[in-house]
N, C-alpha and C positions, 0 to 999 in steps of 0.2 A: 504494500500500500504506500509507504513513506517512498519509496523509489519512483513509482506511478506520479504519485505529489508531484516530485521533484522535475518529472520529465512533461509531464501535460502542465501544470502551472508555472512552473519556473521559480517555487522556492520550498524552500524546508520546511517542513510542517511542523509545529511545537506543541506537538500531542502525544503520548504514550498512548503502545495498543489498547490500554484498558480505558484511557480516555475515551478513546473513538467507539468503541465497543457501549461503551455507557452512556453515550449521547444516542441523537437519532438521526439527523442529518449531517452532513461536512460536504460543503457544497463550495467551490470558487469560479472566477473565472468570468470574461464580460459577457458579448454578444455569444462566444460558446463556453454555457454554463454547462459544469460537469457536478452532478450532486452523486454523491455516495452515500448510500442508506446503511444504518445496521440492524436497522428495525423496520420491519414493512408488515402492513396488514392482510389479509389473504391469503397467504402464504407463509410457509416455516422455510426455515433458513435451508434444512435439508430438501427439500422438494426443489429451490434453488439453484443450489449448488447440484443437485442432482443433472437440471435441466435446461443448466448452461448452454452461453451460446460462446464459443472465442472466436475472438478478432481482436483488433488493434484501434487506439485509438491515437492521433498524433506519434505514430510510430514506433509505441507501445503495447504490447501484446498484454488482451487483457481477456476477462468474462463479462460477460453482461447477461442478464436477465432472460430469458425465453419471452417469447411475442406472448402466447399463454397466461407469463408467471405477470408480465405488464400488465398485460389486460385485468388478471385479478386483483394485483394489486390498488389500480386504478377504482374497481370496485367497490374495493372493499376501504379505502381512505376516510371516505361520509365527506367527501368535498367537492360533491357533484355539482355545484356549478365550476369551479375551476379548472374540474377534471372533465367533465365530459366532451371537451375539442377533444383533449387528447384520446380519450376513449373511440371516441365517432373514428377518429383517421388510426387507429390500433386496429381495429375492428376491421377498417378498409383493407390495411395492407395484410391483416390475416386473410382475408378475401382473397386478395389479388395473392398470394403468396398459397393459397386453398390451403392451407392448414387445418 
């Protein structure tokens, strides 16, 4: 994670793992905002990591989320006016993607 930090943001992070672990968001970054959850609702950490997706981000080899485990999450937040663009166009690209 603090490596990731260091290469997508471009600085050192001033958190211990148990910091971040105890929070719920860690989020930086301008017009591309990168948030990192440790807590998400819908979903258990293992179903997760189970059904990871890799790739890279800023030349970064990383996991991200299953389109799935998004969509649940997105559900399950109770912030459905904020959420539901993102929902509608998760939704779509599971569409287009037939999932």
């Amino acid at each position: 994670m603090r490596h990731a930090v260091q290469q997508w943001g471009g600085f050192e992070p001033k958190f211990t793992a148990e910091e971040f672990i105890s929070g719920d968001i860690f989020s930086f970054g301008g017009l591309l905002r990168v948030e990192v959850h440790s807590k998400v609702p819908g979903v258990s950490w293992e179903q997760v990591a189970r059904r990871r997706v890799e790739g890279s981000f800023q030349g970064v080899a990383t996991h991200f989320a299953s389109l799935d485990d998004l969509i649940a999450m997105k559900e399950a937040s109770g912030r459905r006016e904020k959420d539901l663009p993102d929902l509608r166009r998760l939704r779509r690209l599971r569409e287009k993607l037939g999932s």
